[in-house]
N, C-alpha and C positions, 0 to 999 in steps of 0.2 A: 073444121077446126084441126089443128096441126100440134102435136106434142115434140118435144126438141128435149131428149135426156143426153146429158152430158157427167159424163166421170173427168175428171180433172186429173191433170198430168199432179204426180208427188212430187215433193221437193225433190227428192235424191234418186235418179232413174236405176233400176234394178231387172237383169234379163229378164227375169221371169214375169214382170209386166210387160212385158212386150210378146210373151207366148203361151197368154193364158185370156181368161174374158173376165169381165166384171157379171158376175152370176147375178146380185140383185139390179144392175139394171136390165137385165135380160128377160129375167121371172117379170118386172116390172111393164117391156116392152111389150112379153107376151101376152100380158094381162089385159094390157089396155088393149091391144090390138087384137084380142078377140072381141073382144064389146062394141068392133068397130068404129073404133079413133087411130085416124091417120098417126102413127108415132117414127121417129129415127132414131137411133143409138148415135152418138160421138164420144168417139174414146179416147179423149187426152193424153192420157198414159202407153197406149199401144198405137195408136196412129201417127206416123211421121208429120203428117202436113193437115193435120187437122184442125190449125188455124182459119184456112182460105175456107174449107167446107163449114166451119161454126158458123163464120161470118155469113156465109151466105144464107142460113139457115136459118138463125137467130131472125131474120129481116122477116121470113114467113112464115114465122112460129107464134102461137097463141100464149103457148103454155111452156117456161124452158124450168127442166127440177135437174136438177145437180146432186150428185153421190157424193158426201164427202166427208172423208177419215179426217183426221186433226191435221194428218201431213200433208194434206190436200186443201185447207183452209184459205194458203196463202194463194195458190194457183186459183181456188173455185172463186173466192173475193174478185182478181182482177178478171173472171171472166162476167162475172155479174157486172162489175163496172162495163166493164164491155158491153153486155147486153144492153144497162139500161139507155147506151147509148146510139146503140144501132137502132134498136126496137123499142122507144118508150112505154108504149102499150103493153108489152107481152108481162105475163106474170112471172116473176122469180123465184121457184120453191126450191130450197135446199131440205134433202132429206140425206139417211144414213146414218153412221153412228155417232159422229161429232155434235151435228144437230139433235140429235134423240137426247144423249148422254146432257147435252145443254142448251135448250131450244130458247131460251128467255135472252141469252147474250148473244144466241144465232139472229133471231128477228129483229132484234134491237138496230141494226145496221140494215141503214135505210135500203142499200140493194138487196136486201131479204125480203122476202112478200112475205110470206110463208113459211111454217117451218113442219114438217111431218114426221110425227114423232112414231117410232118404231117396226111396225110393217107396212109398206108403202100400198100394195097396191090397192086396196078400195078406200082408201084416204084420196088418192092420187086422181082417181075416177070418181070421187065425187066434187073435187075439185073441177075438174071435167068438166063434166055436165051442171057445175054450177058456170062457168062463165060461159056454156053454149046454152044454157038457157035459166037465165038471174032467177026469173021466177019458180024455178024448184023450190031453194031453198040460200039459206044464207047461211054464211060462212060457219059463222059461229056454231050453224047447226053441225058443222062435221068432227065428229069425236077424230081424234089424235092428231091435233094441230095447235101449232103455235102460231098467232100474226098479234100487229098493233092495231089497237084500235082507232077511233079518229083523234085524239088527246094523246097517243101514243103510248096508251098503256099494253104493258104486253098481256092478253089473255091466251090461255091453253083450256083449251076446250077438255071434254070427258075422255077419258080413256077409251081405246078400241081393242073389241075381243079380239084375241090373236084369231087369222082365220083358218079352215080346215082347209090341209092339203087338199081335200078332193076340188076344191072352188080355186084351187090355182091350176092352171093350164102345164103341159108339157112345155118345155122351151120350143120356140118357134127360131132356129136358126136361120131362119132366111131371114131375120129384122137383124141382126149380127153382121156389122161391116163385113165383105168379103175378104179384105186383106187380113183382117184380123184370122177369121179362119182359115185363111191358107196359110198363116204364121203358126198355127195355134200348137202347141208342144205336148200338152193334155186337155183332155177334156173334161170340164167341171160343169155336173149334173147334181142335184139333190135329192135325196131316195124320202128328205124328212128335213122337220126344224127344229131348234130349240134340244133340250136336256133335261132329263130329271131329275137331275143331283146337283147339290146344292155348294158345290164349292164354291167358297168364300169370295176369291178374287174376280171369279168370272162375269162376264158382262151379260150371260143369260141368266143368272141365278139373279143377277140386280136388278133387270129389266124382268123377269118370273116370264121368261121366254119357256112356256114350258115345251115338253117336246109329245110333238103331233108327224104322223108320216103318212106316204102314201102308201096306199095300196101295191100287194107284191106283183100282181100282174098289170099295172099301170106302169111303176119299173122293167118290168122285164120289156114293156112296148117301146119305154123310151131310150132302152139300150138297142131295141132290134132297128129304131129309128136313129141313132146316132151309128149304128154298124155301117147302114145303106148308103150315109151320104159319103163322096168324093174325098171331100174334103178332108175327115178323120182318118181313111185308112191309112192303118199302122200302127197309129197313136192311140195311147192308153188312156183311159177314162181315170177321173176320181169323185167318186162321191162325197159331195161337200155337203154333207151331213157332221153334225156336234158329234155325235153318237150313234153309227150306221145301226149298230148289234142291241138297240136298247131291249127289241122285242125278238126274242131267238126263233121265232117261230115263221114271223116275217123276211127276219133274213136268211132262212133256212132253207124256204121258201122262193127267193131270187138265186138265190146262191143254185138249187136245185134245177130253177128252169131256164138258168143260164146255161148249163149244163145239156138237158132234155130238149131246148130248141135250140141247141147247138148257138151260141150267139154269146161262148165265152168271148173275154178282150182282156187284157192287162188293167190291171184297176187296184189302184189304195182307197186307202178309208181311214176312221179315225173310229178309237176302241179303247176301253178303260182295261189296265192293267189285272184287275181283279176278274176278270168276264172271264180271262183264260187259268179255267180250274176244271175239275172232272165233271162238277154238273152244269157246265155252263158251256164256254167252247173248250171243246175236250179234242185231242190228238185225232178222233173221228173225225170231227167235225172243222180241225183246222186242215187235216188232208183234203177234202172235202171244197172247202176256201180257196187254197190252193190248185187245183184244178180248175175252176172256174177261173182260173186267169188271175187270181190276187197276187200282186206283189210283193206288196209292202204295208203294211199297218201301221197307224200313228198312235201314241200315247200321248199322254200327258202327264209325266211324273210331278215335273215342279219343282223335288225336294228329294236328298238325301238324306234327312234329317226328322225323326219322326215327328221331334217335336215340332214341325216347320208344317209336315203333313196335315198331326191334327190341327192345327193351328188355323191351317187352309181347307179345311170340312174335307178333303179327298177321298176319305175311306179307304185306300189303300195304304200297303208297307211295301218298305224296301225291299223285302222277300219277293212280294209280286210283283213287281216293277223287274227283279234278275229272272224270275220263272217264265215270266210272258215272252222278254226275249230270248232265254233257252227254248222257249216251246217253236216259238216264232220260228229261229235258225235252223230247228231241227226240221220244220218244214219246206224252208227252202224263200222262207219267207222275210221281208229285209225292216226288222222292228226300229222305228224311227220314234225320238223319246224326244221333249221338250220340259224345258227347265227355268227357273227363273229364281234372282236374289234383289237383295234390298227392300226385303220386307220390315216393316215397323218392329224391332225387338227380336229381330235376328242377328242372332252370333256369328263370329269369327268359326268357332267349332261345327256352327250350323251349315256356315259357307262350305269349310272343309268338308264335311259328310256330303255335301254334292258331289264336291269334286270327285270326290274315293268313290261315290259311286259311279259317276260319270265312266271314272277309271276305268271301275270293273268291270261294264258295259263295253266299252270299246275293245278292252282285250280280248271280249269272247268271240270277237271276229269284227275284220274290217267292213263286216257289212250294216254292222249297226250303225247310225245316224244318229246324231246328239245335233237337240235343235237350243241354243240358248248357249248358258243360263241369259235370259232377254232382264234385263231391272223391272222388275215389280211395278207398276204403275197403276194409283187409286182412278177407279170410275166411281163417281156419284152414287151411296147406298152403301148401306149394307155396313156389319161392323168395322171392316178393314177398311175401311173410308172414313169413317168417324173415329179411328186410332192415328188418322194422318192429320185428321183435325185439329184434332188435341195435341200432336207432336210439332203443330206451327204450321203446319200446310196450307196453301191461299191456293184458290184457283184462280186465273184468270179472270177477271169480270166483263170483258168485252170480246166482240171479235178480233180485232185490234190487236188486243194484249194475246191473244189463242196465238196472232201467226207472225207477232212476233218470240213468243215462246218456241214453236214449233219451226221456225225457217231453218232452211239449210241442217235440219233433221232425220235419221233412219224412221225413228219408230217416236211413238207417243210421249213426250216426256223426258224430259235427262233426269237423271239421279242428282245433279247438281241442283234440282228443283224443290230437293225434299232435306225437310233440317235434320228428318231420325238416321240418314244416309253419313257417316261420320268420310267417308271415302271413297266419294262418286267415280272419281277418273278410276279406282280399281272396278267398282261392279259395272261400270260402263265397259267399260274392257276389255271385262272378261268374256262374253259371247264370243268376240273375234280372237281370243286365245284360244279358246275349246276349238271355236270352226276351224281353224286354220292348223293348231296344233296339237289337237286330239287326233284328228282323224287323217289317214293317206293322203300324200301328197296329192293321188289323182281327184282323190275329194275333194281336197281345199281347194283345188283348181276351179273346182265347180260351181264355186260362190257365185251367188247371183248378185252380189256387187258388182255393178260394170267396173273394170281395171285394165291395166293393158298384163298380158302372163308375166312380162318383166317384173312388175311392181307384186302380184302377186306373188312370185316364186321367191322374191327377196323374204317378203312378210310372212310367207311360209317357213322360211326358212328360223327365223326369227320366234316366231308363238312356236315352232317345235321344241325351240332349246328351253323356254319359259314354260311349255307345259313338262319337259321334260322334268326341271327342274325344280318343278313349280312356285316359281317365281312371278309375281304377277304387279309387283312394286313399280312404278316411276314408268309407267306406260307409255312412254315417247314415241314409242313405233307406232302405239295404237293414233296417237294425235295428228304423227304426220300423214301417217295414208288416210286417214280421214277428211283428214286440210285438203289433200292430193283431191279424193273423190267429190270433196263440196264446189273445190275449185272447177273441177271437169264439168259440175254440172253448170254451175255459169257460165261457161265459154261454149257448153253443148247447143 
């Protein structure tokens, strides 16, 4: 039996998919392919000519499951059209967070078999081993799935315990195209899943992804096994972990023996504003971090604006949001913050106290990174979904309506989708003022929007005088280099 995972090219092509990997379906690959099922990776988004290889593949594949974000709907649709016509026979599962977040209007569409709702991989393998051998069990028997039935009603079976890191495998890099990893720019590993705090917007807290990790010395194997190979040297790792630091003891513990068997490497991570205090990671212990090779730390501020904070369950303050990256700098360490507006009953004044902090943050050296402000966008749950409710908000009801929603899109959603947003074109925007015109020229340079330096250096030139000024009215720049990149991508 033969598995065929496919990630779908995005609507809008962005470098940094083309020098990075898709981590779940790799965790996915590896998974299957120790329990011994033949599996391949094809990666739509980073493979130049990965049309001629699907096709060929599609014809001898049992089982084809698809990875797919919202901004991927419209690609992963015509490649399912495509399958069912190469391959009648082979099964169709889409999994990932589009299908999870909405599995009932994902199946509905007849080139959907299947829909696999949250962590794939023992959903994926029992799927498996149910069409190598029917008499197992039946479908309906496997918790976290969506399909039709024979009247075409859609059923979703029980829910699946999240599973413990120790029953997932290390990555098996060698099931990983080779082009890809000889493009590959970082390297993304997982030390852990999921989070334990509860913020509001987030898509773990709605999905109660809680957070489970590996073990410190399984980490430290699968760093001295990403050291050895060809492939990686030079390039810096990132642990795509929600929360690297949740258990200080653990990460104290890698951090240490990365150190003790020599097998530091450059490496970010992602770490709550509040962690960096005296009894938590302390000046000790961020020099410490630092030596092992860390670069760079990720936050997630979100908000200038307290009231915006609590709003969004965060538990942090603006205070800690300026100390982490004082603490950060003073180590040599590059604190990179992510932000986000057009929340349901958010102010004009709320906006502004981003921005002023944003400010303050980038004066304290060119080395900090402001990721956003990104528009606010409701997932399924949870209060801040049922206030979008009630402020007029429709979701899409089909596949259909998802891509033509999403076509020729950056990220999830326009602001122009949501009625509590009084002035979309400003909080649409704004991300590409900050990126462009907060930060050093040699920064903005560095957008992973493909452009050609021409197009970018004008538009630089442009969000400087508008952050300068802060003016952020009658966005025309922002519309046309937009038009510019959508166009690129059609003719690409």
């Amino acid at each position: 039996m033969k598995i065929l995972l496919v990630n779908p090219p995005f609507n809008i092509s962005k470098d940094n998919y083309d020098s990075s990997i898709s981590v779940g379906l790799l965790c996915l690959a590896s998974f299957l392919d120790k329990r011994g099922f033949s599996v391949k990776i094809i990666d739509g988004a980073r493979q130049k000519n990965y049309q001629k290889t699907l096709e060929d593949e599609i014809l001898n594949s049992d089982l084809i499951g698809f990875s797919v974000m919202t901004t991927q709907t419209s690609e992963a649709l015509e490649l399912s059209k495509k399958t069912r016509k190469i391959n009648p026979r082979a099964l169709i599962v889409w999994g990932g967070l589009h299908p999870t977040l909405f599995p009932s209007s994902t199946v509905e569409h007849p080139f959907c078999d299947l829909v696999v709702i949250g962590e794939g991989e023992e959903t994926l393998l029992e799927i498996a081993e149910f069409l190598q051998n029917r008499a197992l069990l039946s479908v309906k028997q496997i918790p976290g799935l969506a399909f039709k039935n024979k009247e075409g009603r859609v059923i979703v079976t029980e829910k699946r315990p999240l599973m413990k890191m120790s029953e997932i495998p290390l990555p098996n890099w060698e099931l990983e195209p080779k082009e890809i990893l000889e493009n590959i720019d970082i390297i993304p590993t997982h030390t852990s899943r999921g989070c334990p705090h509860k913020c509001a917007f987030c898509v773990n807290a709605i999905t109660k992804n809680m957070w489970r990790s590996r073990e410190s010395w399984e980490v430290l194997e699968d760093i001295r096994i990403i050291k050895s190979k060809r492939y990686f040297q030079g390039k810096p790792l990132r642990f795509w972990d929600e929360n690297f630091f949740v258990n200080k003891k653990r990460a104290e513990e890698i951090i240490d023996g990365m150190i003790e068997k020599n097998i530091t490497i450059p490496w970010e991570t992602t770490v709550r504003a509040n962690y960096i205090k005296k009894d938590f990671i302390d000046d000790r212990f961020l020099a410490k971090i630092r030596k092992s090779g860390c670069y760079l730390l990720s936050f997630g501020a979100e908000s200038g604006s307290p009231r915006v904070l609590r709003k969004l369950d965060k538990d942090i303050t603006r205070e800690e949001i300026i100390n982490s990256a004082r603490s950060c700098l003073r180590h040599g360490i590059i604190p990179q913050y992510s932000f986000m507006v057009g929340l349901p009953e958010e102010t004009k004044e709320d906006v502004k106290m981003t921005l002023s902090l944003i400010d303050e943050l980038v004066r304290l050296s060119d080395r900090v990174q402001i990721l956003g402000p990104q528009p606010f966008r409701p997932y399924p749950g949870g209060t801040l979904y049922e206030e979008c409710l009630k402020a007029g908000w429709e979701e899409p009801k089909s596949l259909e309506e998802w891509v033509r929603v999403a076509r020729n899109e950056l990220n999830y959603l326009r602001p122009k989708n949501f009625p509590w947003v009084s002035n979309p074109d400003f909080v649409e925007s704004l991300e590409a003022y900050v990126r462009f015109g907060a930060h050093s020229v040699e920064s903005a340079l560095g957008s992973t929007v493909k452009a050609s330096r021409f197009l970018k250096l004008a538009f630089i030139v442009l969000c400087k005088l508008r952050w300068k000024l802060k003016f952020f009215a009658f966005p025309w720049d922002y519309k046309l280099a937009k038009k510019f990149i959508t166009r690129r991508k059609v003719y690409d």
